[in-house]
N, C-alpha and C positions, 0 to 999 in steps of 0.2 A: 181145709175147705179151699177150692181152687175159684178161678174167678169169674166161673159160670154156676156155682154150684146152685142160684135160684134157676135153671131152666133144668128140661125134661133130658132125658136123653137123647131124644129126635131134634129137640131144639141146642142142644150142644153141639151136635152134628151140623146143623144146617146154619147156625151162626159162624160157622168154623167154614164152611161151606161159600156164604156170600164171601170170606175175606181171600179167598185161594181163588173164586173165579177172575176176579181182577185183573188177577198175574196174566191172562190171556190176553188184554192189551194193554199190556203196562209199557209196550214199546213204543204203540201210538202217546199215550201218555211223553212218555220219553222225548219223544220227535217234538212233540207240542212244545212243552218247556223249552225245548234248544230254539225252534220258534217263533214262540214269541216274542222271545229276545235277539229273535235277529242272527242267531249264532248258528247256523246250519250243520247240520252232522258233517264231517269232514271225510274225507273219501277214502280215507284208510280205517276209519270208526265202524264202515259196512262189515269192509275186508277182514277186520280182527274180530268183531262180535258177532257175527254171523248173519244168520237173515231174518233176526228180530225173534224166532219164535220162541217158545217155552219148549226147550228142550227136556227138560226135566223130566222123568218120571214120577208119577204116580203111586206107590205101593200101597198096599192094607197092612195096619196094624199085626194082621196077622203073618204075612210074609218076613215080617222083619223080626218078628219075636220068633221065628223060624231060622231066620238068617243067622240070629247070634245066638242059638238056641237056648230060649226063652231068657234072655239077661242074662246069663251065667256068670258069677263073678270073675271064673277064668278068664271068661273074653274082654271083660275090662280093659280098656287101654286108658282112661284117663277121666277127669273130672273137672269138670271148670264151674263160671260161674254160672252158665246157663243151663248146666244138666252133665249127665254121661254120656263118655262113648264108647262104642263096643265096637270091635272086631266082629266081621261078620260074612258071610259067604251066599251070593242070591242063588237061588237053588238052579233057577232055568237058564243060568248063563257062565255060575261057576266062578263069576267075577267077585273077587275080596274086595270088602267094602269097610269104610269108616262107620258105624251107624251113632248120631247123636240125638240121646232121645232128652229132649228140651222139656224143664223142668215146669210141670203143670200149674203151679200156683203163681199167682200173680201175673200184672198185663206184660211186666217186662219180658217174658220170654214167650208172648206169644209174637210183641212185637219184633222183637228178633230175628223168630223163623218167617216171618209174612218179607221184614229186609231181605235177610240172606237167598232166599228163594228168587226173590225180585231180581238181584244184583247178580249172583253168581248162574240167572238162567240167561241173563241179559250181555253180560260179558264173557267173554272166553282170552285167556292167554297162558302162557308156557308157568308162570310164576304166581299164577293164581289156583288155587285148590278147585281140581272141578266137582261141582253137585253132580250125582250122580242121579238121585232124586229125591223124593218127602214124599211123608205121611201125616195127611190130614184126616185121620178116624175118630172121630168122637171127638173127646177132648185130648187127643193123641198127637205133640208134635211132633216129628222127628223127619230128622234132614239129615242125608245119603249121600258120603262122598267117597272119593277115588280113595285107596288105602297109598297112606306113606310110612314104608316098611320104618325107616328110621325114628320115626315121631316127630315132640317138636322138641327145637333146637335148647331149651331149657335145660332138661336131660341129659344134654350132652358135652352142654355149656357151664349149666351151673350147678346142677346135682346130681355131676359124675360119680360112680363109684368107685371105691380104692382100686378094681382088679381091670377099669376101662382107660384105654388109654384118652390121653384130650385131645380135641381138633387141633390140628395144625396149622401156622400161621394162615397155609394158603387157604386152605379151606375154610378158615373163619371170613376170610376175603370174597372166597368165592359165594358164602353164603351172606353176606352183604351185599355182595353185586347180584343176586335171583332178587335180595328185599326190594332194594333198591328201584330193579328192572317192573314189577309187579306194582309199586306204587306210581314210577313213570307211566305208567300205561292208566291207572285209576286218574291220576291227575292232568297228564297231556293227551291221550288218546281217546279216551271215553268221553262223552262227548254229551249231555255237560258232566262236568268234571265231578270227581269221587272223594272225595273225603271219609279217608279211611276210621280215621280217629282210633283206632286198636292197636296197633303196632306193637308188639312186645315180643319176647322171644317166647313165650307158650302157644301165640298165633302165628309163631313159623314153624311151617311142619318141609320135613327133610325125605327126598325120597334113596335110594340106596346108592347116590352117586353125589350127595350133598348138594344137591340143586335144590331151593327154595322155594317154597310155596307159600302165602298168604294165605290165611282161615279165616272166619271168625268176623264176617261183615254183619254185626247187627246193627252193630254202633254206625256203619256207614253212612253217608249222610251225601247229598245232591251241593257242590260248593255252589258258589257266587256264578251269575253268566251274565251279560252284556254288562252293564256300567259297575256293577255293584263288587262290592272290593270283599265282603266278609257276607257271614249269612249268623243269622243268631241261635242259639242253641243252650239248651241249658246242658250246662258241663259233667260230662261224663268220660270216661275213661281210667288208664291207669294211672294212681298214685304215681310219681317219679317220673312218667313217660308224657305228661303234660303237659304242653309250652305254657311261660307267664303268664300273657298275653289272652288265653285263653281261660285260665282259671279266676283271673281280674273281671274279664269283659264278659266274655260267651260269648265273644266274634268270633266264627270259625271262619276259616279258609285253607286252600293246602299248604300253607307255612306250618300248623300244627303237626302236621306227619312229616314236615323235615325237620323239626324238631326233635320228634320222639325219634328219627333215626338216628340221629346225633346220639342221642342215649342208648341207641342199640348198637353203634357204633363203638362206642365207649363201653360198651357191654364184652362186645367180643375183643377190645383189646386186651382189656384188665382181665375180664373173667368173673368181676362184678357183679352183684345183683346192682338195678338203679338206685331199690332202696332195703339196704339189708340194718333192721333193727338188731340183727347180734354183734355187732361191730362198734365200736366207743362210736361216742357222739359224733363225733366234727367227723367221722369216714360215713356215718350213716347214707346220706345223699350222695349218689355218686358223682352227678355233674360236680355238686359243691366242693367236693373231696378233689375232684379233678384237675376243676379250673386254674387252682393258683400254679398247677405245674407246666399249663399251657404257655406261661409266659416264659418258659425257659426250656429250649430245646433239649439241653443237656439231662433234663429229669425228665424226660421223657420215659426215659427205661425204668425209672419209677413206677410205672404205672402198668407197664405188661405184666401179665398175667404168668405170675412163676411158673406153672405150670407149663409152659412153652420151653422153657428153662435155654431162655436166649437165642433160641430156632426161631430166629427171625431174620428180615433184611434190615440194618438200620435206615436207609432212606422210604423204605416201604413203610416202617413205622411212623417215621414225621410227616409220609404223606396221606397215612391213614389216619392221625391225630390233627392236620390237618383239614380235613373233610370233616371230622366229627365238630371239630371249632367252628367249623363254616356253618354246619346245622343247629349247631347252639347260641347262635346268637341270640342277645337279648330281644333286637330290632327284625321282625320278621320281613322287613325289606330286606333285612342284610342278607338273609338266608339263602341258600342254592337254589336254585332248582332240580327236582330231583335226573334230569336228563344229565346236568352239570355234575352232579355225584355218579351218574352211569359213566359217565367218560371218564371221570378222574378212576374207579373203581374198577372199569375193564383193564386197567394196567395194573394194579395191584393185584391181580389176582394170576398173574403169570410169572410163574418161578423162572429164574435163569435158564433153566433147562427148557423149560416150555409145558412142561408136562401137566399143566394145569389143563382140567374137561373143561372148553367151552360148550358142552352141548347146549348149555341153558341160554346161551346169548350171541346170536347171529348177528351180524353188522358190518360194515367195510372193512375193508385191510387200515389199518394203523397209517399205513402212507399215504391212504388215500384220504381218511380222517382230520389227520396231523394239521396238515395245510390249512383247511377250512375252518377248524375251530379255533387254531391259532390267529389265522385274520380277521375273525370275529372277533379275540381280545384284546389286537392288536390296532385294530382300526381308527384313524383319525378324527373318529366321531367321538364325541363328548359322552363320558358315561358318566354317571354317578357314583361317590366314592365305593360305594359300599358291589356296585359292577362292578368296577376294575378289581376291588381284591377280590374277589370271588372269581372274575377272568385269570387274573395272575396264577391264582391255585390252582385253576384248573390246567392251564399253561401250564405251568411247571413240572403237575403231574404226570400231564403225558408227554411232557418232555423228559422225567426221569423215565418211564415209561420203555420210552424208546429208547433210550440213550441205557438203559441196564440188558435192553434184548438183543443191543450189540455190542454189548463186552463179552 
């Protein structure tokens, strides 16, 4: 029984119906909130999300049971919590499509698709998953994205098969710096700010050049704006990818997704699940398993993921276990910003040779960078302890940075 099952068919429809009209000014909505707190859209929030409208399309029920002709198991590509998705092909355009058709029973995944639709019509950037569209037919939900030939990064991280080869150091870099770049933009850019709250590696989907993309905003959530430090929420998310702080309180704010990158960070050094129950006790949690080896640089290589089998850089290592230490703080004052992990993470992701793709992250030249961020850490102004180490690291970083792209 789904959770319209006392109305008519007509009235299934057209309940479904009032909550998708909405979405049509959900952007004045948007503008209001930043507002009335005083906090203006900012001039680059036009330029990246476009000009408000609902780009999204529309489909019927029937075009998409067409698209991945009629559910076929074959077209399967995966199964999460909110439903299936299928591989699929729109007829009048040709284009291959993601199709996720969102599980009818209970409210949780209608409110899902009413988030995602809102969020992902409303945003646009390089390292976010574009909607391509949804179908609201009946009690029908289903939401239409860009196909990522690769899938997500789980598969290829952590339930590799014997006959696949693994990511390589650089590439598990590089696919931290698209998470990274995708969540700076939800948190600094968008306007008011995004709290992602999902972050895991089953919501990073990989396109055929290892560039990253963010899925999966139902959980997303509107942070704090003008005075307010945290917003309340009752706790949801994933086991293991959850900051303390928010499992204690249900104060969210964007400290909770530099949190869970710390743990996706940690994910792709070891090769780790966060939290894998076949494993003895005291390895089960992986921050837990992790931490006491933070305090000793020398085990470090403890913790890389055999599977690399030592194809790594050693200083790219301590400064990649660096960055993940930064995001796990206890104290989410301590914690980064995630613009702070884009800068420490555009260096790590460039092999000695060079030969790392930056398609996915345009930005200034390193020389032109270097100066500017360094005198920001460097500055005779008074920071707070937990500033300065967090400057220092990132200092550091892009000083190993440069200092290994001219050996």
């Amino acid at each position: 029984m789904n959770c319209f099952s006392c109305f008519s068919a007509k009235k299934k429809k057209d309940a479904l119906r009032k909550e998708i009209l909405p979405l049509s000014t959900a952007r004045a909505e948007y503008q209001f909130l930043s507002n009335q707190e005083q906090h203006p859209l900012r001039s680059d929030t036009k330029r990246e999300t476009g000009n408000g409208n609902i780009t999204a399309r529309s489909f019927t029920f029937r075009e998409l049971a067409a698209a991945t002709r009629n559910f076929r198991p074959e077209s399967l590509l995966g199964e999460g919590g909110f439903g299936r998705v299928y591989k699929g092909t729109i007829s009048n355009t040709g284009q291959i499509v993601a199709v996720k058709q969102l599980d009818t029973n209970g409210s949780q995944g209608n409110k899902e698709f009413l988030v995602e639709v809102l969020v992902l019509s409303l945003l646009s950037h390089p390292n976010l998953v574009h909607l391509v569209g949804y179908c609201a037919d009946g009690n029908q939900r289903l939401l239409v994205y860009e196909y990522m030939p690769l899938g997500s990064l789980d598969i290829h991280l952590l339930d590799i098969p014997p006959d696949q080869a693994p990511l390589s150091w650089y590439q598990r870099m590089k696919i931290a710096l698209g998470s990274a770049l995708g969540l700076e933009y939800l948190h600094e850019k968008a306007n008011p700010p995004i709290i992602y709250r999902d972050l895991k590696c089953s919501n990073i989907l990989l396109d055929d050049h290892y560039n990253a993309k963010l899925s999966d905003f139902g959980l997303a959530k509107l942070g704090p704006i003008g005075d307010k430090v945290t917003v309340s929420s009752r706790v949801m998310g994933t086991y293991g990818y959850c900051a303390p702080e928010y499992i204690r309180t249900g104060q969210l704010n964007v400290k909770l997704d530099v949190y869970s990158f710390g743990v996706l960070m940690l994910e792709l050094i070891t090769g780790r699940r966060a939290v894998d129950n076949t494993r003895p006790l005291e390895e089960q949690g992986l921050v837990m398993w992790a931490q006491p080896m933070f305090r000793d640089q020398k085990r470090y290589k403890d913790i890389v993921d055999p599977l690399l089998k030592r194809h790594y850089p050693e200083k790219g290592l301590n400064q990649a276990v660096a960055v993940a230490m930064m995001c796990l703080q206890e104290e989410p004052t301590s914690r980064p910003l995630m613009t702070d992990v884009v800068v420490a993470l555009s260096y790590l992701t460039v092999s000695p040779d060079g030969e790392t793709d930056f398609s996915s992250h345009t930005t200034v030249s390193p020389e032109q960078e270097k100066p500017l961020i360094l005198e920001k850490y460097r500055s005779e102004e008074p920071m707070h302890e937990a500033e300065t180490d967090r400057g220092k690291a990132v200092a550091e970083a892009m000083e190993w940075g440069c200092n290994s792209r001219q050996a």
